[in-house]
C-alpha positions in Angstrom: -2.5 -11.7 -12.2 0.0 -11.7 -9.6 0.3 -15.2 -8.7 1.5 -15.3 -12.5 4.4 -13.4 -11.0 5.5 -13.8 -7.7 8.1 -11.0 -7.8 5.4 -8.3 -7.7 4.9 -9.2 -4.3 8.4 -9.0 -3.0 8.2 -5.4 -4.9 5.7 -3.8 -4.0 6.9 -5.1 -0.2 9.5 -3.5 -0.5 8.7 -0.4 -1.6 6.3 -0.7 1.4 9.1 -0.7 4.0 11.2 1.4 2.4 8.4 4.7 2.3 9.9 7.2 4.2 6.9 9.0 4.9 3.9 8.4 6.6 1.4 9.7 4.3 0.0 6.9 2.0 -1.1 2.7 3.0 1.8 0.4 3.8 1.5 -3.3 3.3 3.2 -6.3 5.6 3.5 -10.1 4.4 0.8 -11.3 6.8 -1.5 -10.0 5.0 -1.9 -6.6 7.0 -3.0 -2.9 5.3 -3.0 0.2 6.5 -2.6 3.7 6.9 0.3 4.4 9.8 -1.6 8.1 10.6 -4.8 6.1 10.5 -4.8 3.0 13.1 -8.5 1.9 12.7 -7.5 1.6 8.9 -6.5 -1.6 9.5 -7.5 -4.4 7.8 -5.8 -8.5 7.4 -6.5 -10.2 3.9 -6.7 -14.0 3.7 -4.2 -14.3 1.1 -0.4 -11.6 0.7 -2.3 -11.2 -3.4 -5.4 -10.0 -2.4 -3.6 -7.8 0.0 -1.6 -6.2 -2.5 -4.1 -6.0 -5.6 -5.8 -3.6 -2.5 -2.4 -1.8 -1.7 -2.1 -1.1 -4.9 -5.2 0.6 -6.1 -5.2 2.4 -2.2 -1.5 3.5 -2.7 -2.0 4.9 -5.4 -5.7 6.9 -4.8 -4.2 8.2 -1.5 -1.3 10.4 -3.7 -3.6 11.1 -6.5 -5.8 12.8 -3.8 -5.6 16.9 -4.7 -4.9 17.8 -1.4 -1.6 15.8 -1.2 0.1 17.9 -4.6 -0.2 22.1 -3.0 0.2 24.1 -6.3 3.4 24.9 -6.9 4.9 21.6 -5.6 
């Protein structure tokens, strides 16, 4: 549960801001997600925790996606 640790937030927020590509979602304290290469991607959760439980599993989907590893990478 991330409320149970409020340090997961600050985190995963800063590892947010501190991508230096633009592949991937990034994720802003309002509550804001999305995909910089993607504008309509965006999308405002209520609450900063349900906004990252979302980076989270998006983040990590986007660079599991074959296309993103070439062989030989």
């Amino acid at each position: 549960m991330i409320a149970a640790d409020p340090s997961l937030i600050e985190d995963w927020l800063a590892y947010s801001e501190d991508k230096r590509t633009s592949g991937g979602w990034y994720l802003r304290r309002s509550g804001e997600l999305g995909q910089l290469s993607r504008p309509a991607s965006k999308i405002t959760f209520p609450t900063i925790d349900e906004a990252l439980a979302e980076f989270v599993v998006r983040e990590l989907d986007y660079w599991m996606e074959p296309d993103e590893f070439p062989p030989g990478a």
